[in-house]
DOSE-5417 format. One line per 3 residues: number of its first residue (from 1); their letters; for each residue x negated, y, z of N, C-alpha, C. Coordinates in Angstrom, 2 decimals. Layout:
# DOSE-5417
NUM = A = X Y Z X Y Z X Y Z; ...
***
This chain:
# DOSE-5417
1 = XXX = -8.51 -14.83 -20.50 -7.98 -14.67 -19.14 -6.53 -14.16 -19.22; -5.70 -14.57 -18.39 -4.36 -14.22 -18.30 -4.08 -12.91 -17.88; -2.90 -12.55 -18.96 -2.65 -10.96 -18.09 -1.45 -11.00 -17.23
4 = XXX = -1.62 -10.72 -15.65 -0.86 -10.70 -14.85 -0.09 -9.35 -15.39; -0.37 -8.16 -15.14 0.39 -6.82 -15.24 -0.07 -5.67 -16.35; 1.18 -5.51 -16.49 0.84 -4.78 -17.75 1.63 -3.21 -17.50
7 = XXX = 1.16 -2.04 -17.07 2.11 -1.03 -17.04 2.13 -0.22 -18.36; 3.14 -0.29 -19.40 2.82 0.44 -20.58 3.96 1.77 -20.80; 2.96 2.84 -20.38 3.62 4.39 -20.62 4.65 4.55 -19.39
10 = XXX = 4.45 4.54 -18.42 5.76 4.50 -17.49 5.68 6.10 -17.01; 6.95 6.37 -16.88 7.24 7.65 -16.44 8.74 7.47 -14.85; 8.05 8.55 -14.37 9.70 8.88 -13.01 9.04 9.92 -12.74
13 = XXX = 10.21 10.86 -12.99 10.73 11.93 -12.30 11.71 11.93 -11.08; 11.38 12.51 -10.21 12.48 12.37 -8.57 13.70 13.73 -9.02; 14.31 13.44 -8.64 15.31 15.10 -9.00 14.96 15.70 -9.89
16 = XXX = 15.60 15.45 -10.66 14.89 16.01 -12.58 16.12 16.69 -12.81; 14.93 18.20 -12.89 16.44 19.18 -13.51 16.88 20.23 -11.92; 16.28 20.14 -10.86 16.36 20.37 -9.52 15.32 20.97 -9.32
19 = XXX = 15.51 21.82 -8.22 14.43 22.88 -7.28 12.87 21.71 -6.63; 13.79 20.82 -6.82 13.00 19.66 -5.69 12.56 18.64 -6.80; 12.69 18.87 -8.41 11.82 18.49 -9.09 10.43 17.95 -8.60
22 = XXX = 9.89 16.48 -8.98 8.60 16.35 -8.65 8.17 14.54 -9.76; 7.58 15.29 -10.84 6.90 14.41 -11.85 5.98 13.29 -11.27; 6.48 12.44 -11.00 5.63 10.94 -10.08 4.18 10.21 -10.75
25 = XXX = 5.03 9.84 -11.62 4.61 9.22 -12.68 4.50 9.37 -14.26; 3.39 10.18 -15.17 3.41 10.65 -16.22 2.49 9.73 -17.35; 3.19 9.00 -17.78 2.55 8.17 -18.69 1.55 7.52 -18.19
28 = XXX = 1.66 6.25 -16.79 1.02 5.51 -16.80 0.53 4.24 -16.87; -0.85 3.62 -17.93 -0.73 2.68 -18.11 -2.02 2.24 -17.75; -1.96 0.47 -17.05 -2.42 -0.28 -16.76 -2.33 -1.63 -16.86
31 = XXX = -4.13 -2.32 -17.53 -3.54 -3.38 -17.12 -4.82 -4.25 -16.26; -3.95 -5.18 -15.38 -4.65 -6.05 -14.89 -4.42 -7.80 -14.86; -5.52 -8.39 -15.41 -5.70 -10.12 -15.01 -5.62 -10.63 -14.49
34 = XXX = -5.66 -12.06 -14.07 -6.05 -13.05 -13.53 -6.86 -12.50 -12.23; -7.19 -12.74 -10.87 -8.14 -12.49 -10.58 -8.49 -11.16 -10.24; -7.93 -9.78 -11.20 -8.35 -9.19 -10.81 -8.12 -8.23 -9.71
37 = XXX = -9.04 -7.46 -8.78 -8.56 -7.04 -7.39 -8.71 -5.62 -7.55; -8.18 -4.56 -7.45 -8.31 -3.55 -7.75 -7.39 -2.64 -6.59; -8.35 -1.73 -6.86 -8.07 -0.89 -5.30 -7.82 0.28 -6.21
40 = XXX = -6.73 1.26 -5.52 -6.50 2.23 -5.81 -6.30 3.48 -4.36; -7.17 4.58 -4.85 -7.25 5.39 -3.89 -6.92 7.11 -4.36; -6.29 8.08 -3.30 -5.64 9.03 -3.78 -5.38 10.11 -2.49
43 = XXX = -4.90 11.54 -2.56 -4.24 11.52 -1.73 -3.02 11.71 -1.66; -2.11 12.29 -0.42 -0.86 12.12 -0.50 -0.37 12.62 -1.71; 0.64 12.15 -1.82 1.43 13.21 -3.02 1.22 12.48 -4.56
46 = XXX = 0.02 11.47 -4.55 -0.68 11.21 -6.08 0.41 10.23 -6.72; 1.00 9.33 -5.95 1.99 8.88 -6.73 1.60 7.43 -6.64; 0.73 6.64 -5.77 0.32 5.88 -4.99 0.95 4.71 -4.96
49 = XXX = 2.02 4.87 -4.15 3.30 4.21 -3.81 4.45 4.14 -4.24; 4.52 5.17 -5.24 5.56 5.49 -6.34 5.34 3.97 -7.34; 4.07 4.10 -7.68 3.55 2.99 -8.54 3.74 1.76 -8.22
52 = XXX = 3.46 1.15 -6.75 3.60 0.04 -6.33 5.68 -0.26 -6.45; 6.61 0.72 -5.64 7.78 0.53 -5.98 7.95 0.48 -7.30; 7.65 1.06 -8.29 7.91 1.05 -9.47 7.77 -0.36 -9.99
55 = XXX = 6.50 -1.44 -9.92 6.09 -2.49 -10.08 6.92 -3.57 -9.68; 7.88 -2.92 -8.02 8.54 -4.10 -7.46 10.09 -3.67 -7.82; 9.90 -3.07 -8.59 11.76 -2.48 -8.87 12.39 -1.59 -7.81
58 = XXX = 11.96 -1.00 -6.51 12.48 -0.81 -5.66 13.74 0.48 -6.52; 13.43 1.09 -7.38 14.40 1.91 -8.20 13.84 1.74 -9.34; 14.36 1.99 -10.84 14.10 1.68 -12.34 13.29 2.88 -12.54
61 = XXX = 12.79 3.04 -13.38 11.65 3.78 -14.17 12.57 4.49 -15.13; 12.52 5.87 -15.09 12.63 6.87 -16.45 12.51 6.18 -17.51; 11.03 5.48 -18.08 10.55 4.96 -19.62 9.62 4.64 -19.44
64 = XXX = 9.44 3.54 -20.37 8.06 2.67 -20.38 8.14 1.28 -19.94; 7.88 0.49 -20.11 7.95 -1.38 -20.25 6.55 -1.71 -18.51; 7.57 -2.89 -18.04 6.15 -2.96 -17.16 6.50 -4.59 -17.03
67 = XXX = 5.45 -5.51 -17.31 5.22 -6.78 -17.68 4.72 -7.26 -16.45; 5.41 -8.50 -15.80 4.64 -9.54 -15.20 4.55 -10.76 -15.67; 3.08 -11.01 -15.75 2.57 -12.72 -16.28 3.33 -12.80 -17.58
70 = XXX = 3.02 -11.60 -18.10 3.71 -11.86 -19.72 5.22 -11.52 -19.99; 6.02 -11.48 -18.71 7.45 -11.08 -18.32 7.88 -9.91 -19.06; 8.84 -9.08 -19.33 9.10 -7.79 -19.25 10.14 -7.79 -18.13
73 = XXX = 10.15 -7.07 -17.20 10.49 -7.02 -16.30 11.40 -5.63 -15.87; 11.05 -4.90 -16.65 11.41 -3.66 -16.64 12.85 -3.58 -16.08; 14.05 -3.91 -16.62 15.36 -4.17 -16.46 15.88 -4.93 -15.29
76 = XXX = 14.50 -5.28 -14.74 15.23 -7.03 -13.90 15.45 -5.79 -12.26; 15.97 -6.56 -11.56 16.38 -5.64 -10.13 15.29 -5.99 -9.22; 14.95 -5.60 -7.84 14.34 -5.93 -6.88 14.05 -7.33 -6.36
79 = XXX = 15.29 -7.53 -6.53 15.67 -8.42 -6.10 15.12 -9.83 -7.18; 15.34 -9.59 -8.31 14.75 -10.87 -9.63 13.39 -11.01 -9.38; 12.93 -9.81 -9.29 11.12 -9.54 -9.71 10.30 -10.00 -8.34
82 = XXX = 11.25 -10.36 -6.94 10.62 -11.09 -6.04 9.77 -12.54 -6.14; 10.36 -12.95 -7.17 10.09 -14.12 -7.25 8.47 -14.00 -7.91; 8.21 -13.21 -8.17 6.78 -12.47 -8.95 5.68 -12.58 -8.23
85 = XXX = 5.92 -11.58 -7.04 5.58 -10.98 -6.54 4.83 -11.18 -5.45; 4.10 -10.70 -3.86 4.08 -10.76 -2.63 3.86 -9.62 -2.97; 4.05 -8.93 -1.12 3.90 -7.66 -1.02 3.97 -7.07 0.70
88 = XXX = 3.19 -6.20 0.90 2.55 -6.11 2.33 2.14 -5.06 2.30; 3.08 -4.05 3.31 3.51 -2.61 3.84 2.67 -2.44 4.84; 2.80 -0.79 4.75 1.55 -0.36 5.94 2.06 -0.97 7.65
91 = XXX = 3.51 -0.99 7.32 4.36 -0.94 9.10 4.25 -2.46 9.22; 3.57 -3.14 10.44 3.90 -4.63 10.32 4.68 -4.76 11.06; 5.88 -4.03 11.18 7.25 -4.41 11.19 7.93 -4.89 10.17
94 = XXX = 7.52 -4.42 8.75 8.73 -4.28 7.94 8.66 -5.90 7.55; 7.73 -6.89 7.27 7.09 -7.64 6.07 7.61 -9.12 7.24; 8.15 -9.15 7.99 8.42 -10.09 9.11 10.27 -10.01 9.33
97 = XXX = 10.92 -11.39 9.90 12.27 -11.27 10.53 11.59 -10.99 12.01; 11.90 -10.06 12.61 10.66 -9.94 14.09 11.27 -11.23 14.94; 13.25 -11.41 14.77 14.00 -12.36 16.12 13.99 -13.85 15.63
100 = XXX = 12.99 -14.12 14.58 13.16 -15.89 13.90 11.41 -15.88 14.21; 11.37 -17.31 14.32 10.01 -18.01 14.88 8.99 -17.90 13.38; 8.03 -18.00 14.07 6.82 -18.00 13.29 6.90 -18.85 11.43
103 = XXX = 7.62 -20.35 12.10 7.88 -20.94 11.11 9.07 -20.80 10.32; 9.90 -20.03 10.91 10.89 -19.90 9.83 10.81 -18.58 9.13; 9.74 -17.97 10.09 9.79 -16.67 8.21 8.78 -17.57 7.32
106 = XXX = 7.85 -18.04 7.73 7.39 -19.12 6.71 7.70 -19.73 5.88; 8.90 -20.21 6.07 9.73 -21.08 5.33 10.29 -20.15 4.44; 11.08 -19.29 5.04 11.87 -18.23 4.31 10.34 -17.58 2.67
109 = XXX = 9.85 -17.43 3.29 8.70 -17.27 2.06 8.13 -18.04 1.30; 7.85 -19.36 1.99 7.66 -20.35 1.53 8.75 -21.00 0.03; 9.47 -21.03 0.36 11.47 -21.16 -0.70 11.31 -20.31 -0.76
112 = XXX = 10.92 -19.02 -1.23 11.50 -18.39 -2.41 11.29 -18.78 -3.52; 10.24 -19.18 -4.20 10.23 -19.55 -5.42 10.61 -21.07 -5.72; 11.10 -21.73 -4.80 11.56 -22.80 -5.41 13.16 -23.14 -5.25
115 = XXX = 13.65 -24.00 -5.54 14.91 -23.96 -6.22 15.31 -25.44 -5.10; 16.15 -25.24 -4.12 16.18 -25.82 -2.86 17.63 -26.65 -2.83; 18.75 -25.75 -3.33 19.86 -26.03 -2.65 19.77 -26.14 -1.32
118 = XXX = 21.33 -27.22 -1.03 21.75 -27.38 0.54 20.68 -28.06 0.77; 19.55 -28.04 1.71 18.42 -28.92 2.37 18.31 -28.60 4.00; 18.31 -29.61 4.87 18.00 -29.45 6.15 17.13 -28.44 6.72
121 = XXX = 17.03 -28.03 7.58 15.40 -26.96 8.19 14.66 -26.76 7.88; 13.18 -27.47 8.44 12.08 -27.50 8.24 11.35 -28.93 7.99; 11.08 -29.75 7.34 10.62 -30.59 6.79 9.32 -30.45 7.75
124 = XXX = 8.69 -31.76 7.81 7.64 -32.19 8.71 6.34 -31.82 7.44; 6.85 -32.02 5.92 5.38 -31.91 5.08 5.29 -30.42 5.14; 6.51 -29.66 5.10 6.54 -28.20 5.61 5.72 -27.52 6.59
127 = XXX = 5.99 -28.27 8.01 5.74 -28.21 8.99 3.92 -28.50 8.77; 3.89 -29.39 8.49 2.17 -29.79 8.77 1.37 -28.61 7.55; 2.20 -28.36 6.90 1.05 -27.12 5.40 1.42 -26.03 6.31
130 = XXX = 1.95 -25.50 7.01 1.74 -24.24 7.58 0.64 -23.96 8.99; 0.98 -25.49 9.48 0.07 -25.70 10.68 -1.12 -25.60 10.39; -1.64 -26.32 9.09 -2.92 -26.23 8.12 -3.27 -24.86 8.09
133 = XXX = -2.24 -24.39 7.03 -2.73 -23.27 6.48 -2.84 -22.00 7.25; -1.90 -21.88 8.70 -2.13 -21.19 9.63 -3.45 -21.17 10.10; -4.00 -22.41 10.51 -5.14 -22.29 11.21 -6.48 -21.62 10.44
136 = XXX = -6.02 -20.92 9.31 -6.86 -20.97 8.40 -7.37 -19.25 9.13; -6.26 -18.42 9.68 -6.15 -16.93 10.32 -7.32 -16.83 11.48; -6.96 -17.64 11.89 -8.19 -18.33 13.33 -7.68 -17.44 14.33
139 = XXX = -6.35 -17.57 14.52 -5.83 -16.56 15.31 -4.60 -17.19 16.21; -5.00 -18.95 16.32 -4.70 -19.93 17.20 -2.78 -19.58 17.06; -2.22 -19.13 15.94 -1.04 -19.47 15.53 -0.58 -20.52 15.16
142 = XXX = -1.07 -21.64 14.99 -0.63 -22.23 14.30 0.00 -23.52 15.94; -0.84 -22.94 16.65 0.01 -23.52 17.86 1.17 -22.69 18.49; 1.47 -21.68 17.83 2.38 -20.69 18.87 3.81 -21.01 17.35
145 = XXX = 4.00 -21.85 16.23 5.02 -22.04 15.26 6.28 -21.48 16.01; 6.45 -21.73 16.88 8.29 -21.91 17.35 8.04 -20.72 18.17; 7.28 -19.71 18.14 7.11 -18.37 19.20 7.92 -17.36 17.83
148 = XXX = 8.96 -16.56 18.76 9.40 -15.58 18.04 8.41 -14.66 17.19; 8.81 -14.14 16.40 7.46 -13.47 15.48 7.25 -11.88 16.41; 8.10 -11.33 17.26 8.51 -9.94 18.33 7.31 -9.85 19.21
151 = XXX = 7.09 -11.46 19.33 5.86 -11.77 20.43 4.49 -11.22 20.39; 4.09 -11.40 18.75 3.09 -10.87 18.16 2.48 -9.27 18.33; 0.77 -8.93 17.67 0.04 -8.07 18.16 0.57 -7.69 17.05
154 = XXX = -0.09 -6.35 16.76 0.61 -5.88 15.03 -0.38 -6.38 14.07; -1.82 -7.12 14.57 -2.88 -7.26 13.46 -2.35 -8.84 13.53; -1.73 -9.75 14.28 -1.50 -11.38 14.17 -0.13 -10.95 13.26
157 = XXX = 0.85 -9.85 13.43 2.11 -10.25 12.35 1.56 -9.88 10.90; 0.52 -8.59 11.08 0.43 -8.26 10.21 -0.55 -9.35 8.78; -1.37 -10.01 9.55 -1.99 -11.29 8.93 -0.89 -12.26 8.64
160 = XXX = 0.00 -12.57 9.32 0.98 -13.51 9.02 1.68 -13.03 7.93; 2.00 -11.80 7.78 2.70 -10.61 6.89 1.78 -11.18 5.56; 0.49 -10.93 5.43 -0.24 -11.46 4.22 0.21 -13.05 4.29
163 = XXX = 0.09 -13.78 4.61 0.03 -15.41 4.72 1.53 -15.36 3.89; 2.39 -14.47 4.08 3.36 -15.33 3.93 3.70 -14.31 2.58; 2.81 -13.34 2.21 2.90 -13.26 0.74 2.20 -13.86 -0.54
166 = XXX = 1.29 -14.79 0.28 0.69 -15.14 -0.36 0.89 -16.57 -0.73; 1.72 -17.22 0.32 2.22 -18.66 -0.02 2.35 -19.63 -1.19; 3.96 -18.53 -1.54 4.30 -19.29 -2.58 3.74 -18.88 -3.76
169 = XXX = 2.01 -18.27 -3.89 1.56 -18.32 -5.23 1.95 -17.61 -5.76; 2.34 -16.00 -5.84 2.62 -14.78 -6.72 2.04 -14.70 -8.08; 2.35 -13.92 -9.04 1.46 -13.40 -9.91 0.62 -12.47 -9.62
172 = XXX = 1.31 -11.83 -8.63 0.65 -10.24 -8.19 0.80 -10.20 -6.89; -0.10 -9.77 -6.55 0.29 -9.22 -4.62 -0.18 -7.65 -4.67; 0.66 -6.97 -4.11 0.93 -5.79 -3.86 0.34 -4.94 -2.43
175 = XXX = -0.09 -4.44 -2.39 -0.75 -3.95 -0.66 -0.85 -2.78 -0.46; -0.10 -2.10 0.71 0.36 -0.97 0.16 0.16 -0.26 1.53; -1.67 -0.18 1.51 -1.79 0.79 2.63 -1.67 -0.43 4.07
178 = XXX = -2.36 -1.60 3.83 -1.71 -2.59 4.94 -2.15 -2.99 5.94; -3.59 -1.83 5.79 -4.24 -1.69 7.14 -4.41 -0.82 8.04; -3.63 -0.03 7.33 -3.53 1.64 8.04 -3.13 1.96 9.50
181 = XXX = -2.44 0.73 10.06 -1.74 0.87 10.87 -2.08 0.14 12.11; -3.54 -0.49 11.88 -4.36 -1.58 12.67 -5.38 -1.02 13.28; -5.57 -1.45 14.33 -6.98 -0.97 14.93 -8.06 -1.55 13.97
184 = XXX = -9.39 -0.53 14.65 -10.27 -1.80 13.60 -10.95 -2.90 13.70; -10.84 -3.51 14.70 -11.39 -4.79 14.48 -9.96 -5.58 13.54; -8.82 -5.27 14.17 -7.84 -6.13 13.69 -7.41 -5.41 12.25
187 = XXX = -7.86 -4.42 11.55 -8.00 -3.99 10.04 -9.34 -5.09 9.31; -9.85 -4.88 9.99 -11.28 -5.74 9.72 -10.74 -6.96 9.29; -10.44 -7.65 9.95 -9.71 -9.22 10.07 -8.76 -9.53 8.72
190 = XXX = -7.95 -8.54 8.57 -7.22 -8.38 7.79 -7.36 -8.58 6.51; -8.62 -7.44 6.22 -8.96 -6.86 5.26 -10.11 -8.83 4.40; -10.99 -8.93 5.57 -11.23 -10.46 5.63 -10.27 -11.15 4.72
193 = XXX = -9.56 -11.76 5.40 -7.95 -12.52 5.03 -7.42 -12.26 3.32; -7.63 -10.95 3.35 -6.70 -10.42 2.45 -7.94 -10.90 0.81; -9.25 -10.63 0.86 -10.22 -11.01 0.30 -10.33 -12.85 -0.10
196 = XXX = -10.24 -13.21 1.05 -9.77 -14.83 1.36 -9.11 -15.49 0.67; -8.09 -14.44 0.73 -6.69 -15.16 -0.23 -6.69 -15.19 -1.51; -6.85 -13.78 -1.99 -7.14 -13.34 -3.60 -8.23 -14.31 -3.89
199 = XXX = -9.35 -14.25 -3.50 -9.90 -15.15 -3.89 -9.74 -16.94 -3.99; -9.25 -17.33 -3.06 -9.00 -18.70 -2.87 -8.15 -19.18 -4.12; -6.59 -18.29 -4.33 -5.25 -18.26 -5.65 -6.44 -17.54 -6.60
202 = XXX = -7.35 -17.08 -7.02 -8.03 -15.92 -8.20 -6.55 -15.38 -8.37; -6.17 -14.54 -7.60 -4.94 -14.07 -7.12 -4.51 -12.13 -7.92; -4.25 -12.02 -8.73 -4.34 -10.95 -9.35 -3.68 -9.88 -7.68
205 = XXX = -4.21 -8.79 -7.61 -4.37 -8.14 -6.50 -4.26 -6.56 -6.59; -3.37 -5.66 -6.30 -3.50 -4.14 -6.50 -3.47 -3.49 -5.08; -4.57 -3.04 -4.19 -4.08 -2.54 -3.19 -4.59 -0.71 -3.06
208 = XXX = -3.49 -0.35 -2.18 -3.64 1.11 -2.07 -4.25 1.19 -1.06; -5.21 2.22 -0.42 -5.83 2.64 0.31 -6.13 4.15 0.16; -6.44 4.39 2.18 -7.03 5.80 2.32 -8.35 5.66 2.29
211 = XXX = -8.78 4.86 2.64 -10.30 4.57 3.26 -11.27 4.10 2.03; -12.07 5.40 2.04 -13.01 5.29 0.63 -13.89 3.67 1.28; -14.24 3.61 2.26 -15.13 2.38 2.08 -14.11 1.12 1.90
214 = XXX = -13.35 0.93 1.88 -12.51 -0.02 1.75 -12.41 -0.47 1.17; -12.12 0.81 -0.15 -11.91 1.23 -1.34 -13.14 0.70 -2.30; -14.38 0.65 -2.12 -15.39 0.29 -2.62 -16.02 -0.72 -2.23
217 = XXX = -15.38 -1.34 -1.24 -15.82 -3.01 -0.75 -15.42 -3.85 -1.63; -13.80 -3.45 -1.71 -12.87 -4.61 -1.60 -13.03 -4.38 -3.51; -12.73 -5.72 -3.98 -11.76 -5.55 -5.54 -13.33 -5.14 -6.70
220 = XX = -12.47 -5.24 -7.62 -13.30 -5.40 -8.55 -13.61 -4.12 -9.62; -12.38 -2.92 -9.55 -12.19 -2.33 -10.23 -11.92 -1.17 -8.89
***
């Protein structure tokens, strides 16, 4: 089985050497496959989300190597290691353009991993795989394409928020607390979806959570 992620010995310290000293991350290593879904649970302060930025570059690591799909990645910026990646925040504000239509953050996620140049809009084979694959939410989006994404409930962006990390086929998808912020039927839904997907790609999967049952539903590990 393929190894999606590999965290070997990673360390961060925040203000090292300062009053406001605080050891994040102390030699940690992990790894996870193909497939595999793994939930991680904690409370504040454990270093949670430290881990997930650490994974997506959001700042470099003290020491220690961290591998995607065989990658070393360690060195690469935020910005390189997207192409890796999906990833889906507790706020379903952040994971959306809120003032561009349904289909063009689609698109926008859709092209990232491929290599486009100058090309017109939206392509009709474009157009019809999102209409598809929208309807897949059951959350009758896939007729609302050209509706600003602002329009949306926070559990329809926030599903769209997954859809559109999950598109272009990641190595890893990242989830970071991404139901926290949902009522629960529309956490429910989500949480659905989010199962859906990993499974459908055997989608290597790390998500954070508060919620011990969640925590022991979802994932494999």
């Amino acid at each position: 089985m393929a190894e999606m992620l590999k965290l070997d010995n990673i360390h961060k310290t925040f203000n090292p050497g300062t009053i406001n000293e605080k050891i994040a991350l102390n030699g940690v290593n992990l790894t996870l496959n193909e497939g595999d879904f793994v939930t991680v649970i904690g409370g504040n302060g454990a270093g949670k989300s430290t881990t997930l930025n650490a994974i997506a570059g959001v700042w470099p690591i003290d020491s220690g190597k961290i591998y995607i799909g065989g990658d070393d990645v360690t060195k690469l910026s935020e910005h390189k290691r997207a192409k890796y990646l999906g990833r889906v925040f507790q706020d379903p504000m952040k994971g959306t353009a809120f003032d561009m239509t349904i289909e063009e953050n689609l698109s926008i996620a859709y092209n990232k991993m491929r290599k486009r140049g100058l090309q017109p809009g939206i392509s009709r084979a474009d157009r019809d795989l999102f209409r598809e694959k929208l309807s897949l939410l059951k959350m009758g989006l896939e007729d609302r394409m050209k509706e600003k994404v602002r329009l949306l409930s926070g559990g329809q962006r926030q599903a769209l928020t997954l859809f559109m990390a999950v598109i272009a086929k990641p190595k890893l998808l990242l989830l970071d607390e991404h139901t926290a912020a949902l009522d629960p039927s529309a956490a429910q839904k989500v949480l659905e979806l989010t199962d859906y997907f990993a499974d459908d790609e055997n989608m290597c999967t790390m998500m954070i959570t508060h919620n011990m049952k969640a925590a022991l539903e979802h994932g494999n590990r």
